[in-house]
C-alpha positions as CSV (number, residue, x, y, z in Angstrom):
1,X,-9.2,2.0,-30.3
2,X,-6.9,2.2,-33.0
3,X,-6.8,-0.1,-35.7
4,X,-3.6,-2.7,-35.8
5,X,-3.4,-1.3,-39.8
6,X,-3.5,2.3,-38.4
7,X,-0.1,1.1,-36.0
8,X,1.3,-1.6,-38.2
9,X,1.2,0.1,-41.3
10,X,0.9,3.5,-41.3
11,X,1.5,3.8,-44.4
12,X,-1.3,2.6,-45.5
13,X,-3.1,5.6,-45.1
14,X,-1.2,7.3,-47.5
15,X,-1.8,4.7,-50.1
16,X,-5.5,4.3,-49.4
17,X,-5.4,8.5,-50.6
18,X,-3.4,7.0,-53.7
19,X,-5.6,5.2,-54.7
20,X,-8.9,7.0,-53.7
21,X,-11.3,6.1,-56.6
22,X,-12.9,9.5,-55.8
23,X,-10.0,10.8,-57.6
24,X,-9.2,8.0,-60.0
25,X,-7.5,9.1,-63.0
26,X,-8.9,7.5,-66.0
27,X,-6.5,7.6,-69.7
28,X,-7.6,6.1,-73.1
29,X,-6.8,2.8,-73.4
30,X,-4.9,2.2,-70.6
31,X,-8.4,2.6,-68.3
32,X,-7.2,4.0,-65.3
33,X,-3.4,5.1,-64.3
34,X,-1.6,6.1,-61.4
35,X,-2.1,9.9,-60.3
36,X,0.4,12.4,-61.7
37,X,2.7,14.6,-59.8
38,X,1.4,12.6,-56.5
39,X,3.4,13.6,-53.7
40,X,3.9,12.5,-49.6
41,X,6.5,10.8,-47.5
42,X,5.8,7.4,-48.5
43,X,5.4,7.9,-52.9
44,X,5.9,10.1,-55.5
45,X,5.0,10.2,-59.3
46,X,6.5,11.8,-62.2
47,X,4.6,13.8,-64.6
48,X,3.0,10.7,-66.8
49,X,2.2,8.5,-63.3
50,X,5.3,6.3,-63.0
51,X,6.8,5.7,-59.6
52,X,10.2,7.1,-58.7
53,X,13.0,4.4,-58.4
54,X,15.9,5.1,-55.5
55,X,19.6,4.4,-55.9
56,X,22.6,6.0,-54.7
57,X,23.0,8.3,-57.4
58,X,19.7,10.0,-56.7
59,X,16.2,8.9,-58.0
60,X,15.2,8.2,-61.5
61,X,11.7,7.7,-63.4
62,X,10.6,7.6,-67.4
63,X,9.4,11.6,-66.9
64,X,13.3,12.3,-66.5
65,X,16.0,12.8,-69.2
66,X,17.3,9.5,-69.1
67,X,20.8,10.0,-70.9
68,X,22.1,7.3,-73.3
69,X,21.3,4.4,-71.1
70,X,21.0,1.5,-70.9
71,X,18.4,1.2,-68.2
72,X,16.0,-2.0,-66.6
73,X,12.3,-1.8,-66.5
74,X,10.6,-3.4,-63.7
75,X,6.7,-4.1,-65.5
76,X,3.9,-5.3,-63.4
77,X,0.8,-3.8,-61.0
78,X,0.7,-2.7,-57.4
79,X,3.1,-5.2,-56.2
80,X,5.7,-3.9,-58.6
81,X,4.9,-0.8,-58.1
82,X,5.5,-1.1,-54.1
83,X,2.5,-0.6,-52.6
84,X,3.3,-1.4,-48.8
85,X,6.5,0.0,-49.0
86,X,7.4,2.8,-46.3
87,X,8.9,5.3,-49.3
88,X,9.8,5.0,-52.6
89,X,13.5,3.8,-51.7
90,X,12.4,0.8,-50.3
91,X,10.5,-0.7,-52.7
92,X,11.7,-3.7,-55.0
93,X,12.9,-2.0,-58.2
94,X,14.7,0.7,-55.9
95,X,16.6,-2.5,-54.0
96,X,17.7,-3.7,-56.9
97,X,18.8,-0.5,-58.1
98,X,20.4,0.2,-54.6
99,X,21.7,-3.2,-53.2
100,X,21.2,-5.8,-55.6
101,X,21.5,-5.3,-59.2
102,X,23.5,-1.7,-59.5
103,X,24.6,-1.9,-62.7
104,X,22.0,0.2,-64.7
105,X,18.9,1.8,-63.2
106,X,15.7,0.2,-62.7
107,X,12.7,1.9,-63.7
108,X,9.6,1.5,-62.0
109,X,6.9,0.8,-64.9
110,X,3.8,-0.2,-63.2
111,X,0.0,0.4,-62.8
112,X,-1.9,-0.5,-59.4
113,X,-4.9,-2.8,-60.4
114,X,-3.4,-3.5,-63.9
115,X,-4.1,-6.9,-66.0
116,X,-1.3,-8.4,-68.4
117,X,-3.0,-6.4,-71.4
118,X,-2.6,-3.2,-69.3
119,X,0.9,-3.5,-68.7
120,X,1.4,-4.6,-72.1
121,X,-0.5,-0.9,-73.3
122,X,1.8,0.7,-70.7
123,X,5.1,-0.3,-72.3
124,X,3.5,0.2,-75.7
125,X,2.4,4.0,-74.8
126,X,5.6,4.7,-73.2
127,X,8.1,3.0,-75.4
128,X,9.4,7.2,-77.0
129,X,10.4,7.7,-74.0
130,X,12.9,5.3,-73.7
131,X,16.9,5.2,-73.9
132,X,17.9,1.3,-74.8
133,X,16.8,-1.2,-72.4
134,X,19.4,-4.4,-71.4
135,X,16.5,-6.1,-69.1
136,X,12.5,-6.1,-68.9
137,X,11.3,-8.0,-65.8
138,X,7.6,-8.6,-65.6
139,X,6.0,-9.1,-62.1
140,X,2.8,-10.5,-62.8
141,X,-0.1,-12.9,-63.2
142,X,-1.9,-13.1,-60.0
143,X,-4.5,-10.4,-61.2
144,X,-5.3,-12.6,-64.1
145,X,-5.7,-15.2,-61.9
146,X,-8.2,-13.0,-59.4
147,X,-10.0,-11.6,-62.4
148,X,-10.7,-14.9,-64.1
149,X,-13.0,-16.0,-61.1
150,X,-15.1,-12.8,-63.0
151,X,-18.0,-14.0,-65.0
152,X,-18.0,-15.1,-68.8
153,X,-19.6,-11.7,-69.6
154,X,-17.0,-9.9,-68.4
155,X,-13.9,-11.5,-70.1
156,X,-14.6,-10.6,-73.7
157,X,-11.7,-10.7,-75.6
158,X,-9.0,-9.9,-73.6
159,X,-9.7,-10.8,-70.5
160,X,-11.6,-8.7,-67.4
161,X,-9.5,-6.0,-65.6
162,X,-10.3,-4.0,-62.3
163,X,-13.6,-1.9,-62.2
164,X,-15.4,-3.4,-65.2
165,X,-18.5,-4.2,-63.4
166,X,-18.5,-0.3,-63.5
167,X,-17.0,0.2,-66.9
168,X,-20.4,-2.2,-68.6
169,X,-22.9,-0.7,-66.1
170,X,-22.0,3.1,-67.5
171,X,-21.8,1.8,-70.7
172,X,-25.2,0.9,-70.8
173,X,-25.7,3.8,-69.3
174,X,-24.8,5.4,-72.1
175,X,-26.3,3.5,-74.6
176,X,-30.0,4.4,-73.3
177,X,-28.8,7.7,-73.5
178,X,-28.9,7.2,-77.4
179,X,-31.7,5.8,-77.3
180,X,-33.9,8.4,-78.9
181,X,-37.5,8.6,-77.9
182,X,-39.8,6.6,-80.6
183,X,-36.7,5.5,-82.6
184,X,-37.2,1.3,-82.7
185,X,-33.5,0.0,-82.9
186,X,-34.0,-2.4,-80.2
187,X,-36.9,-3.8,-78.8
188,X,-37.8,-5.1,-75.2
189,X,-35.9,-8.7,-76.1
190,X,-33.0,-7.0,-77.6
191,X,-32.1,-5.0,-74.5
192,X,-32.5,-7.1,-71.8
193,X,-29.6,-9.6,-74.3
194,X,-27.6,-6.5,-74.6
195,X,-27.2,-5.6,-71.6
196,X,-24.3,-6.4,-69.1
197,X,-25.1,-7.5,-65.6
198,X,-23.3,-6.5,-62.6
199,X,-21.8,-9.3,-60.6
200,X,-19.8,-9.4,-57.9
201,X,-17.8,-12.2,-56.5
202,X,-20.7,-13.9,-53.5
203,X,-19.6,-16.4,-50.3
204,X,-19.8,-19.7,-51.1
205,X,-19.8,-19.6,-55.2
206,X,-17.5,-22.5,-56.0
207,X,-15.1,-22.0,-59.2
208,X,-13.1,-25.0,-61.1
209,X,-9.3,-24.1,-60.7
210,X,-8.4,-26.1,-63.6
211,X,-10.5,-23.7,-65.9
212,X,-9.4,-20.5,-63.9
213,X,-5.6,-21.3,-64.3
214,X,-6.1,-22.2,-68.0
215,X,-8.4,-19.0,-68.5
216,X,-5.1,-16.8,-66.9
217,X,-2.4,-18.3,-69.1
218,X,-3.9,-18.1,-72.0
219,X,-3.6,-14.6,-71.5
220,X,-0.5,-14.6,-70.6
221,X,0.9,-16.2,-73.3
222,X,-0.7,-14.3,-75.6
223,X,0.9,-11.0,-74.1
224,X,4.5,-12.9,-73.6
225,X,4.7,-13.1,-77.6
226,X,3.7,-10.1,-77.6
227,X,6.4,-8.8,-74.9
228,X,9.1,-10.8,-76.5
229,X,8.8,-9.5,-80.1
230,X,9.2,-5.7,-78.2
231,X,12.1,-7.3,-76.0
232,X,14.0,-8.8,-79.3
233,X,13.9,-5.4,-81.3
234,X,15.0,-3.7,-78.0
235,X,18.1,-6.1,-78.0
236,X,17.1,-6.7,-74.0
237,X,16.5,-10.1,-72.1
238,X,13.0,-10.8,-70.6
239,X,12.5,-12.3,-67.1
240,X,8.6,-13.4,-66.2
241,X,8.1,-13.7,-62.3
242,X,5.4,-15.0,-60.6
243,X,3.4,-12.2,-58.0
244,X,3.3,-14.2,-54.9
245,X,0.3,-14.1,-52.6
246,X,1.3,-14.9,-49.1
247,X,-0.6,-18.1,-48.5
248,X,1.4,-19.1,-51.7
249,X,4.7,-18.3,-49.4
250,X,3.7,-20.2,-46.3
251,X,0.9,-21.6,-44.3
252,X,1.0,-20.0,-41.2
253,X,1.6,-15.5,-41.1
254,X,3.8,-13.7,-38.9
255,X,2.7,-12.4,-35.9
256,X,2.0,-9.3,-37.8
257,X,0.5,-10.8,-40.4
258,X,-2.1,-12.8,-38.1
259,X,-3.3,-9.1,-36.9
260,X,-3.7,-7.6,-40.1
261,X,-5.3,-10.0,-41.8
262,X,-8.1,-11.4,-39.5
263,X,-8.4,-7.2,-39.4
264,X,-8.6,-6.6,-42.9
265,X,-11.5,-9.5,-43.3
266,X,-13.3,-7.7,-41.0
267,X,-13.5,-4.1,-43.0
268,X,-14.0,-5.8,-46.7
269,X,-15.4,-3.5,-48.7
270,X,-17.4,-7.3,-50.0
271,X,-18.5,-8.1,-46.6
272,X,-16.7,-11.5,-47.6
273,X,-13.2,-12.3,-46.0
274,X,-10.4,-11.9,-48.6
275,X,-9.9,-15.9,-48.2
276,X,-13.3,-16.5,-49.2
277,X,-13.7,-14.1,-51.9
278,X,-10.5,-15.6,-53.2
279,X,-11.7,-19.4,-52.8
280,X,-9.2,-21.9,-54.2
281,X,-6.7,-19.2,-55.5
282,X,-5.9,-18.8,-51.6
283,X,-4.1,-22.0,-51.0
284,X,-0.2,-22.8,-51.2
285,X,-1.4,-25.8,-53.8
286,X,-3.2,-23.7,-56.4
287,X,0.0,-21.4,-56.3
288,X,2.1,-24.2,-57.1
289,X,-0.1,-25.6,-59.8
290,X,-0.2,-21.6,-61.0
291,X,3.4,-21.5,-61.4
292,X,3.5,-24.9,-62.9
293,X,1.5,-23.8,-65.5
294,X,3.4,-20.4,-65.9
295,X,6.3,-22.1,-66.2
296,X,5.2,-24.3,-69.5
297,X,4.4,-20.5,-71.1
298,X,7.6,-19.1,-70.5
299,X,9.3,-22.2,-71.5
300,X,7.1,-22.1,-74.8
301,X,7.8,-18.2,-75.4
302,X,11.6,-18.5,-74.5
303,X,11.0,-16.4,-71.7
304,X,12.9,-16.9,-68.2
305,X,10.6,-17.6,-65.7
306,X,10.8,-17.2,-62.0
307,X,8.4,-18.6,-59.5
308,X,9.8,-16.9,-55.9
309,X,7.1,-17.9,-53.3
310,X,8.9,-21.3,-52.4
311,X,12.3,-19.5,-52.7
312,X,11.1,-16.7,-50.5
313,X,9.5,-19.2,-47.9
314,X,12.9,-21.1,-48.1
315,X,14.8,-17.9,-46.9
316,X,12.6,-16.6,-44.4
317,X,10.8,-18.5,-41.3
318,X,7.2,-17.1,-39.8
319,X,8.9,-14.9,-37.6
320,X,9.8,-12.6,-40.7
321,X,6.9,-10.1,-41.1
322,X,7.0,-10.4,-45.0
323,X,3.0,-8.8,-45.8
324,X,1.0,-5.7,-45.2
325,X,-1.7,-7.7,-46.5
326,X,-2.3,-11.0,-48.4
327,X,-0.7,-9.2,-51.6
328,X,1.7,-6.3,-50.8
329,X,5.1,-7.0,-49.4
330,X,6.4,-4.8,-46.3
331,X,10.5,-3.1,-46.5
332,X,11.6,-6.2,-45.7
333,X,9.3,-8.5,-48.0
334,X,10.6,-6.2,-50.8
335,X,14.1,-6.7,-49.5
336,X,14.0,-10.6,-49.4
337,X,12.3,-10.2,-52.5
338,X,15.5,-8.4,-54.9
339,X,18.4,-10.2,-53.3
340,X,16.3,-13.6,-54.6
341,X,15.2,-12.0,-57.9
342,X,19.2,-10.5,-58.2
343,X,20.7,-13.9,-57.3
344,X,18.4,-16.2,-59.3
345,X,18.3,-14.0,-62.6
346,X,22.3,-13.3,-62.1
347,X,21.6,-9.6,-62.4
348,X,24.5,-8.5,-59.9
């Protein structure tokens, strides 16, 4: 019997080889980046990683010669960079390069599993290869909120991204490595403070929202000033918007929706349905406090800010098959998705 992803979304399959961590691709300081070269019916990469961005004059990526400009970068993590989408021309930078927002190309500058910090290293890395930019748009801040659910130990000081369970486990690895037969640097006490412990989010563990949503902004306002001095020397304008999850667009799924996700709560990697493992970040409530909070950082930094799940839920009913999963928007979520972000941010 075939699985409803396997005739939904076939799509998926290609992505799940993306983003095999078999193969992950890890860079200094950025962590981990998207694979280079990649290429199928659904994606392809240039030569650094980035996604390719559709329009009618062809398709475009920051590998390319990139002429005098100006161009648009679209910043964010695997919703930005169109994970669910059936081929690179459908996702939502390549909409708004197609149908929505024309007037200079879009470039897809994103990271799958990326934190505010990492797609702030992205554009910092990348910045030479450049022409002069009129608009940054910045799709994020529901990893931070999913990563600051992680425990204390994990934060440090710039907050826990993807994989660092891993990340401190090898590290400590690494560390008794150097730790030279006979040679007393630490003793028994010592190492059991140094080290890291592995934990992974458990059924039933209870978080305070409150505390997660200030943990997440804080972040994010530190990385806004730090995306708004780089958007003020570029001479471009700087749009935040708020990754939606799909219970933050609506209560009850699409048809569609219904199947795939009671399906993919089944095969979690965690053994704990995505709605559990997510707690109170899963309700249409904590999205709205979310975005309230977002909003008072923007507003702070001089930033436009954008929250789209009550705009998309406005345009849409729960016939509209909007999500592959509880993250990652299908053609038509993507579509929905530009006209909004076009219309709202007067981009066309």
């Amino acid at each position: 019997m075939k699985l409803h992803r396997d005739v939904l979304t076939p799509q998926m399959k290609q992505y799940d080889d993306f983003d095999n961590r078999g193969h992950t691709r890890y860079l200094p300081y950025l962590m981990y980046f998207n694979h280079a070269d990649y290429r199928s019916d659904v994606l392809n990469t240039d030569r650094f990683g980035f996604r390719y961005t559709h329009s009618g004059d062809g398709r475009v990526s920051p590998g390319d010669d990139l002429g005098p400009g100006p161009i648009r970068l679209f910043v964010g993590s695997s919703v930005a960079l169109g994970i669910g989408a059936t081929s690179d021309a459908t996702t939502i930078p390549s909409y708004l390069s197609s149908r929505y927002a024309p007037a200079a190309p879009w470039l897809n500058f994103s990271g799958r599993s990326y934190n505010s910090v990492q797609e702030l290293m992205l554009m910092l890395l990348h910045r030479h290869l450049l022409p002069p930019v009129d608009e940054i748009v910045i799709l994020s801040g529901v990893n931070n909120l999913l990563l600051s659910r992680l425990p204390d130990a994990h934060q440090g000081e710039h907050g826990a991204f993807f994989y660092c369970n891993e990340y401190f486990e090898l590290m400590e690895q690494l560390r008794l490595r150097y730790r030279r037969p006979g040679r007393r640097l630490w003793n028994r006490g010592d190492r059991a403070q140094d080290h890291v412990p592995v934990t992974r989010p458990r059924s039933g563990q209870t978080y305070d929202l409150a505390h997660l949503i200030d943990r997440a902004t804080a972040l994010t306002d530190r990385h806004l000033g730090s995306w708004r001095v780089l958007a003020e020397a570029a001479g471009a304008r700087l749009s935040y918007v708020l990754t939606p999850l799909a219970p933050w667009v609506r209560d009850r799924p699409s048809p569609e929706e219904a199947l795939l996700f009671k399906e993919l709560d089944k095969l979690s990697d965690l053994g704990v349905p995505l709605d559990e493992m997510f707690g109170e970040i899963s309700t249409l409530d904590a999205g709205r406090q979310y975005g309230q909070a977002l909003r008072a950082v923007c507003e702070k930094q001089d930033v436009r800010f954008l929250e789209i799940a009550p705009l998309i839920a406005a345009a849409t009913t729960s016939e509209d098959w909007l999500f592959v999963d509880r993250g990652h928007f299908t053609d038509r979520g993507s579509d929905v998705f530009a006209r909004i972000l076009a219309e709202q941010f007067d981009f066309s």
